[in-house]
Structures are given as structure tokens and as C-alpha cells.
C-alpha positions as CSV (number, residue, x, y, z in Angstrom):
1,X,156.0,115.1,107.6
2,X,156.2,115.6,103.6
3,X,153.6,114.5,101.1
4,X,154.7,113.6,97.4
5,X,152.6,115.1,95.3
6,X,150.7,111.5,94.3
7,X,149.7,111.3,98.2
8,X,148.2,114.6,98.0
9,X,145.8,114.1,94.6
10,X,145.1,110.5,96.0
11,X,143.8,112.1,99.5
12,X,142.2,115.0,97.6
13,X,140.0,112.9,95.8
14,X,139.3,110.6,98.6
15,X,138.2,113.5,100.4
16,X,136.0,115.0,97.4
17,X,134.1,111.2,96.6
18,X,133.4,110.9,100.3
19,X,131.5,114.3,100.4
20,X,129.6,113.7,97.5
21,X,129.0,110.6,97.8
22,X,126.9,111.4,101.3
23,X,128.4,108.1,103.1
24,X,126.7,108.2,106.5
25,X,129.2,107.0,109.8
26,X,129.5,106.3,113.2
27,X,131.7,107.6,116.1
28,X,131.2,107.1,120.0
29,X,130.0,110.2,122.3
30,X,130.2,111.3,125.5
31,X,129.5,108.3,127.7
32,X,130.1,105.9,125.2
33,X,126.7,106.4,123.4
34,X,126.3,106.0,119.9
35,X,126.3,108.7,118.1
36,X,125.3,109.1,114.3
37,X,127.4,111.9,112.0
38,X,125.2,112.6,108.3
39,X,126.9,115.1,106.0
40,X,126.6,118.7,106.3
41,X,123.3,120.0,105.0
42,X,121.0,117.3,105.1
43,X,118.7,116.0,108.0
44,X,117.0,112.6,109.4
45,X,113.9,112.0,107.3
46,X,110.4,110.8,109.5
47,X,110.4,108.0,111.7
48,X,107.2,106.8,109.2
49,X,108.1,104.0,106.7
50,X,104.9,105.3,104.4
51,X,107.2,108.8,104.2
52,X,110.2,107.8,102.3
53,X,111.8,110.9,101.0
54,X,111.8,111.6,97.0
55,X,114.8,112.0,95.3
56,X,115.9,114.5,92.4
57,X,117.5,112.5,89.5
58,X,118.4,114.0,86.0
59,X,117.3,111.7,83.0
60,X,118.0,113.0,80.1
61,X,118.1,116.9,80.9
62,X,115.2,116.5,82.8
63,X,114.7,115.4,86.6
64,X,111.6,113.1,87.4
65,X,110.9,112.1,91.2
66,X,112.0,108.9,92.9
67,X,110.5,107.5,95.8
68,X,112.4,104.3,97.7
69,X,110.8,101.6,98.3
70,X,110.2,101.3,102.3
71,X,112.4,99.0,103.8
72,X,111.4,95.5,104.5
73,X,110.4,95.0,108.1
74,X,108.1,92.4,108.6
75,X,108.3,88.5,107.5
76,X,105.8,87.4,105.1
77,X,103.0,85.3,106.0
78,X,104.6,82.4,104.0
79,X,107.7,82.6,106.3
80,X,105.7,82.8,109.3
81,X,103.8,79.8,108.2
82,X,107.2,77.9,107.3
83,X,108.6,79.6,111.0
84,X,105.9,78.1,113.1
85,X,106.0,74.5,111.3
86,X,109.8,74.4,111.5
87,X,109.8,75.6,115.1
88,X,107.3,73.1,116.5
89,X,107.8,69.3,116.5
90,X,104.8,68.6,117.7
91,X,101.1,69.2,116.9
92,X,97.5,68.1,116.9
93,X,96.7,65.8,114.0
94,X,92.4,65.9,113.0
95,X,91.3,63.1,111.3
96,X,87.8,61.7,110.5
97,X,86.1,58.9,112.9
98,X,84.9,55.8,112.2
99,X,84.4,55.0,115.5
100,X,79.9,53.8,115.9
101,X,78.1,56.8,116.9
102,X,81.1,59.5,116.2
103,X,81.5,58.3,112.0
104,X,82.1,61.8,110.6
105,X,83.4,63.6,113.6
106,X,86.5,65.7,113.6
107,X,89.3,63.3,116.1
108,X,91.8,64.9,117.3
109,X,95.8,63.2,118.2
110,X,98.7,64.7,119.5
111,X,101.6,64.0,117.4
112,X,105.1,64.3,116.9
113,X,106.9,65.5,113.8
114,X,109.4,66.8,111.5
115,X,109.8,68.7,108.0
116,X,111.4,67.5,105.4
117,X,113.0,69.7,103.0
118,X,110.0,71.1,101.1
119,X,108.4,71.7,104.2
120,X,106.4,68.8,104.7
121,X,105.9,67.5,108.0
122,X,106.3,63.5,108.3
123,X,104.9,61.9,111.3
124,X,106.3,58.3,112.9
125,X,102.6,56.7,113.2
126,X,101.9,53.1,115.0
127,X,99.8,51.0,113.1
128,X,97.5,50.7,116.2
129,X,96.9,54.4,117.1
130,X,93.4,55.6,116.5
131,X,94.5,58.5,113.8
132,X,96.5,55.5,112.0
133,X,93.4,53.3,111.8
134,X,90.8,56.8,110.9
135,X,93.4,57.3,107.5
136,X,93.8,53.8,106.6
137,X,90.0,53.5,106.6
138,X,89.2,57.0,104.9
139,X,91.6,55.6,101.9
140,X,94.0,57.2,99.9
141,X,93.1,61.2,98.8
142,X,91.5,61.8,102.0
143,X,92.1,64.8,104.1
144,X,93.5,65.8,107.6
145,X,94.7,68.5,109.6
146,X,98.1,69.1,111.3
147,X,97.4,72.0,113.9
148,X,100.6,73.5,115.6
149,X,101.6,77.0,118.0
150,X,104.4,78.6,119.4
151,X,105.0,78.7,122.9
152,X,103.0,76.0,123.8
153,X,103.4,72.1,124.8
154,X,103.1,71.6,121.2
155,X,106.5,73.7,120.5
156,X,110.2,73.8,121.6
157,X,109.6,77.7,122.1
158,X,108.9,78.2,125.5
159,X,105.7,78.4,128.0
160,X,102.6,78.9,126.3
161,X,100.8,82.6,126.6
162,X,96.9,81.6,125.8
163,X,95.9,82.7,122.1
164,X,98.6,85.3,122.1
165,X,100.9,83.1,119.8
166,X,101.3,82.7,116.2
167,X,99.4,79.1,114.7
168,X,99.3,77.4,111.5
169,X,97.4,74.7,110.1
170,X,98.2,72.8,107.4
171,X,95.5,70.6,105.7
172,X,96.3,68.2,103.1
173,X,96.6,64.7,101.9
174,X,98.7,62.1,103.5
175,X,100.5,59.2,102.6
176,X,103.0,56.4,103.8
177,X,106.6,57.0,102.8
178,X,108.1,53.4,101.3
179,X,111.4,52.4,103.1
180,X,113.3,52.6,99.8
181,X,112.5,56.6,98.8
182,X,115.2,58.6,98.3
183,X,115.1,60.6,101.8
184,X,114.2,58.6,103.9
185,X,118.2,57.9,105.3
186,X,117.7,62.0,106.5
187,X,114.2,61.6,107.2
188,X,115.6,59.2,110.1
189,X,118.5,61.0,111.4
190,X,116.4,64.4,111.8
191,X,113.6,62.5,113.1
192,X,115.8,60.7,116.1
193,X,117.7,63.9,116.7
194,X,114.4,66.1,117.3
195,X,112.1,62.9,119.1
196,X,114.6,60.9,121.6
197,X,112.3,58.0,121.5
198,X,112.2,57.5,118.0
199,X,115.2,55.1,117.9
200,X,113.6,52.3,120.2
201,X,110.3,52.4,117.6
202,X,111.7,53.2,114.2
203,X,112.7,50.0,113.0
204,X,109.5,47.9,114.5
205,X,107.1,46.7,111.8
206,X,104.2,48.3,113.6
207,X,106.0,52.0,112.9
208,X,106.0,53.6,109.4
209,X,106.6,57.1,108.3
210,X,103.8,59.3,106.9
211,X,104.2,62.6,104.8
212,X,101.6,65.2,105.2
213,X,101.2,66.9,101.2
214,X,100.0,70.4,102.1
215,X,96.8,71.3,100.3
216,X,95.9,74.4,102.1
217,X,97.4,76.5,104.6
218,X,95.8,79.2,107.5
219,X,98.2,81.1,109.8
220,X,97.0,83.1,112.5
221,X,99.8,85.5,113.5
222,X,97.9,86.0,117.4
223,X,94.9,87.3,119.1
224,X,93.4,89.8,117.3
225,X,95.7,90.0,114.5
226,X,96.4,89.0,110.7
227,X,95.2,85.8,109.4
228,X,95.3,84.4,106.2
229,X,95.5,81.3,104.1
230,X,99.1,80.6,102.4
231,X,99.3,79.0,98.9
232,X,101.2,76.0,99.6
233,X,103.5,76.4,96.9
234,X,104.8,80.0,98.5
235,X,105.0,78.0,101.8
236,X,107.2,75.3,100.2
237,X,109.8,78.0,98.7
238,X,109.8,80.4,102.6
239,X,112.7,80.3,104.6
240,X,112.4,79.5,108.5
241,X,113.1,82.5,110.6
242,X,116.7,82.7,111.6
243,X,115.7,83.8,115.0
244,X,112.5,81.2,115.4
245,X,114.3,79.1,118.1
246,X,115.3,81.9,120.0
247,X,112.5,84.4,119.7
248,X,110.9,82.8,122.6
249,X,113.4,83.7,125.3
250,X,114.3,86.9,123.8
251,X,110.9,88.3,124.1
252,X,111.0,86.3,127.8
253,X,113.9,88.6,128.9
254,X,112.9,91.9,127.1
255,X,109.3,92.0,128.6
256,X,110.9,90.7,132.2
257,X,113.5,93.0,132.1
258,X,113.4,96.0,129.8
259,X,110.0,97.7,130.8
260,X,111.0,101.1,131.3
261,X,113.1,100.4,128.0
262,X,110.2,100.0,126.0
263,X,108.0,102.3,127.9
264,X,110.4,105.3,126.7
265,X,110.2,103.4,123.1
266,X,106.5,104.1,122.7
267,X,106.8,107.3,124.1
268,X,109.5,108.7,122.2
269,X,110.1,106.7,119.3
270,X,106.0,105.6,118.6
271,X,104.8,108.7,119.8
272,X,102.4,107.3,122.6
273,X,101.0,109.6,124.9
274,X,99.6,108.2,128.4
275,X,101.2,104.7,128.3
276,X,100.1,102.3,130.4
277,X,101.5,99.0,129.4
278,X,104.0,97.8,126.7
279,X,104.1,94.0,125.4
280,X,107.2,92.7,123.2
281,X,104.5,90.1,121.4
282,X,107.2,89.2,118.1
283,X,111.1,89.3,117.5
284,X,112.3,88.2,114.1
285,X,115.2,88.8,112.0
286,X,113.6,92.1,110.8
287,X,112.1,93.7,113.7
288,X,110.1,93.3,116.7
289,X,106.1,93.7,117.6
290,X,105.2,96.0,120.4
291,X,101.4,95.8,121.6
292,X,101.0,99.1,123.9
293,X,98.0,99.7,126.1
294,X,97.4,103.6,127.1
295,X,94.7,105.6,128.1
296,X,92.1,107.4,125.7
297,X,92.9,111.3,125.9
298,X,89.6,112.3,126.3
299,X,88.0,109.4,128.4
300,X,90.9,108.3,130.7
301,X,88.8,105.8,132.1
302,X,88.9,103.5,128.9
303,X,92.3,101.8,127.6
304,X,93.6,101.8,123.6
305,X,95.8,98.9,122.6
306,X,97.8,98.9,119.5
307,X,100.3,96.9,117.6
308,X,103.3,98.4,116.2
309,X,106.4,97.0,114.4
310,X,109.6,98.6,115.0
311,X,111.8,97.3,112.2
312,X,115.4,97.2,112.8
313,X,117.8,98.9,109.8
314,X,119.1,96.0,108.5
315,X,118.2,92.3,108.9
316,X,120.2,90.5,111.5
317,X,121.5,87.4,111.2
318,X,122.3,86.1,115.1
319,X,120.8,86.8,118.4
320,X,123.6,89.2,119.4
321,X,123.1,91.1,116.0
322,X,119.3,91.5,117.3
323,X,120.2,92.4,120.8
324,X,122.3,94.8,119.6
325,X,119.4,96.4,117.4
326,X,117.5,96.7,119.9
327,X,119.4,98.0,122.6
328,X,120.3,100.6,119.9
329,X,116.6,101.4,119.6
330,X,115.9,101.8,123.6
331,X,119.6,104.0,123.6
332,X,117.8,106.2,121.0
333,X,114.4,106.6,122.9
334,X,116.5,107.6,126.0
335,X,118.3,109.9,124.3
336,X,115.5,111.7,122.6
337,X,113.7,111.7,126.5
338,X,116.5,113.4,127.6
339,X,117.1,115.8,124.5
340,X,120.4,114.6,123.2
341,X,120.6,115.6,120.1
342,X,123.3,114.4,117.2
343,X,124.1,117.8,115.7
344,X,122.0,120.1,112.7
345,X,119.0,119.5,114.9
346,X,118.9,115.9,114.1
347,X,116.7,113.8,116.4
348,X,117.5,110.2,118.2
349,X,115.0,107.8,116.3
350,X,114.0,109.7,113.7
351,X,115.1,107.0,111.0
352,X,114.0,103.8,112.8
353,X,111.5,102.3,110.7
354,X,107.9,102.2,112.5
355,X,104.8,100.6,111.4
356,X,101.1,100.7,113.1
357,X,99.7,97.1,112.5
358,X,96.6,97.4,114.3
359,X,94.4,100.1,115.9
360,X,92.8,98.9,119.3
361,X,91.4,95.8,117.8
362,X,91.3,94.5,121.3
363,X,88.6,96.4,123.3
């Protein structure tokens, strides 16, 4: 086969852009497991996100040094917040008594409820209900309380799993929506698509939409993890989790399914030595949480358990992109176990992004 001489500059440079440019790719090995090619000369840096590697760039004649900024691998707490509200459509609404004898008292409602667009929740209240009469009494400016969790009969997420969920409450004013406001046409449809029972009630005189104005915001991200309250005006600009309604199940099947899996992860890609347990506790579009139990080297008797996030390498943006990420994270902690290596001495899950998030804070 002949070349004109145009082919052969065209390939040349092809060739010389690609080796300089250090373009990283990805080719299928022996049994069909993935294998990761780098260019010639250069190495996996530290599984650690706090160790990103410096980089030498001239300015000016002279070379100063660069560190990236670590990769983004966990939600902020204003997306959690706006994840759990979204995710649940159904809470516990506090309002003050005015019942004799309990005037003052904290009274608690289960309610159902949906978001509007700034994040809002709006509730479908009868004129009658005990909450309905405690606001209507305490007068306009006066303060409640939606409470709401994942995994529990208060969410769409799955069975509930004690304290060991993420929980946000919102506090602020509340306020009857007039039929003629501007979104109150969507404020109808989303409301009968999420509560079936909504369309027998919503047009009875006795039934009136109320939004919920967020004044202050605490998430609690579990047991024994981060809390914190969220400015509401950082909660009304989050974006829901893309994973939320899914995360539920996900975990479900990894911790049913997948123990040796994620056994060999802490091992291999965490560095845990004498594991006895490992819990998939969070999956979101930028990682997952692992809690892992193991004994203490020097007093085996007593049990350490940390959190860790294992960040995937680029944000996913379906369930099968997370599976995938995953299953890529357990291939590489098998693969290190059973000293595969990828060529110039590179080590499987070196590069996956790793964070400790808390140092047995439950013993």
C-alpha cells in the first residue's frame, strides 16, 4: 500500500501531538478486564485526593509550581439538603398547640408534600386538621417545622435503616397559596402525580395549598456524621441528586450482593487491614460512602469503624454509568489482590479518588 507524501506528514504529526500531548487510553486485557495504557515514562500518582501531583510550567522564563485542585467527590451539603427534600413527599410537620393544657407544646403531623421550583415544599392542608387550626391561630409570621428522611415511611426511597439515613429540616414561615398565583396550574399536576388521592380533595373548599418559606435549614447526613445548617438561599439554587431516586436500591443490591467486592475494596484500594465488616451507607452521582468496621491492631478484641468516600473519576449521569463506576472500582481491587499489574509498575487503584470522612466516631 503507497502513502502520498500528505498522508505521511498528516500521520507524522498525529503521531508527534498524541505523544506529547500525554492522552491517557483504554484497551481490553486478558479476560476481558480493563486495562489502563499511560504514556511511556510517567506513573499513577497516590490513591490520596490531598496528594495531587505539582506540575512544572514555564512563565515567563521561569517555572513556578502548580497543584490541581482535587477532584470533586462529594455533594455539598446544599445539594444533600435539596436531595432529601426532593426525594421525600412526605414528612412530619411541628407546629405550636393551642390545645388547654399543651398551649406552647411542639405538635407533631404527618404530612404529605411537594416542591415547587425554588424548593419550597407546598402542603394540601384540610381546614379541619389540627396543624391547620395550630397556624391559623399562631397568625401570619409564625414558624414551623417540616421534618423529612430517606429510607423511611416518610420517603419513596426504600425501607428505613434506624438513624442511619440522611434528614433535613426545614423551618420557616408558612402561608396559603391564592388560587389565582401564577404556579399554581403546576403546583396541581405535580401534586396529583406524586399523592394519588389528591384529585378527590383538591378542588373541595375545605382544601387549600400552603407554601412552606424556608428560614433555616439543618441536615444531618447519618449517625455519627456531618451536620450543619444550610443558608436557605444556597438551598434554593442546589440541584437534586441525579441518582436520589435510585440510590436506595442501589446501595440495597451492592450491600446484599457485593460483600466480598467491597471487602477487597477496603483492603486493597482503602488500605484496611483486619476488616471485619463493610457498609455501602451513600451512592450519588459523584461517589459512594463505605463505613468499614475492622479490628484494632494491637487490641483485636475492640472494633474501629470509619467512613470513607470513594469518588468515582467523573460524575455520572445514569444508574448504568454508576454501576459501571463501580464495578470498575471492585475490578481494580481484585486485580491489585491478585497482583495484576498494568505495565511500568503501575498499580490497579492507584488513581481512584479516596477520602477518610470519619475516624471511628462510632465506638
Amino acid at each position: 500500500m503507497r502513502f502520498s507524501a500528505e498522508s505521511v506528514a498528516l500521520l507524522a504529526c498525529l503521531l508527534f501531538s498524541s505523544n506529547q500531548s500525554g492522552v491517557l487510553g483504554f484497551s481490553c486485557g486478558a479476560n476481558n478486564r480493563i486495562s489502563s495504557q499511560t504514556p511511556s515514562g510517567t506513573s499513577r500518582s497516590s490513591t490520596r485526593i490531598a496528594a495531587a501531583a505539582a506540575t512544572e510550567t514555564a512563565v515567563n522564563g521561569s517555572s513556578k509550581q502548580e497543584t490541581p485542585a482535587p477532584p470533586e467527590i462529594r455533594l455539598n451539603v446544599p445539594e444533600k439538603a435539596r436531595t432529601v427534600s426532593s426525594v421525600c413527599t412526605s414528612g412530619t410537620l411541628c407546629t405550636s398547640s393551642y390545645m388547654d393544657d399543651i398551649e406552647g407544646a411542639p405538635f407533631g403531623s404527618f404530612v404529605d408534600y411537594v416542591l415547587d421550583d425554588n424548593g419550597n415544599p407546598v402542603l394540601l392542608m384540610n381546614e379541619m386538621s389540627m396543624h391547620t387550626v395550630n397556624i391559623r391561630k399562631a397568625g401570619a409570621g409564625s414558624l414551623v417545622t417540616l421534618f423529612a428522611q430517606l429510607g423511611g415511611p416518610t420517603a419513596t426511597s426504600g425501607p428505613a435503616t434506624g438513624q442511619d439515613v440522611s434528614r433535613c429540616s426545614i423551618t420557616g414561615t408558612i402561608e396559603k397559596i391564592e388560587e389565582d398565583a401564577e404556579d399554581i396550574p403546576t403546583l396541581r399536576m405535580r401534586y396529583g402525580i406524586a399523592h394519588s388521592y389528591a384529585d378527590q380533595v383538591m378542588d373541595s373548599p375545605r382544601f387549600q395549598f400552603y407554601r412552606l418559606i424556608p428560614t433555616k435549614i439543618y441536615f444531618v447526613g447519618g449517625f455519627g456524621v456531618s451536620s450543619e445548617w444550610v443558608p436557605p438561599e444556597e438551598y434554593k439554587e442546589a440541584t437534586p441528586d441525579i441518582l436520589a431516586k435510585d440510590a436506595s436500591s442501589i446501595m440495597g443490591r451492592l450491600n446484599r450482593d457485593h460483600g466480598h467486592d467491597m471487602m477487597l475494596t477496603a483492603t486493597e484500594i482503602l488500605n484496611v487491614l483486619e476488616v471485619e465488616k463493610v457498609r455501602v451507607t451513600g451512592v450519588d452521582r459523584l461517589g459512594m460512602d463505605l463505613r468499614v468496621t475492622s479490628r484494632m491492631p494491637r487490641r483485636k478484641n475492640k472494633l474501629l469503624t470509619d467512613e470513607f468516600r470513594v469518588g468515582f473519576r467523573i460524575p455520572v449521569i445514569s444508574v448504568e454509568d454508576a454501576k459501571s463506576e463501580i464495578l470498575k472500582v471492585f475490578q481494580e481491587a481484585w486485580e491489585k489482590k491478585n497482583g495484576v499489574t498494568w505495565g511500568d509498575d503501575e498499580v490497579p487503584g492507584a488513581d481512584v479518588p479516596v477520602l477518610k470522612t470519619a475516624e471511628d466516631n462510632l465506638m
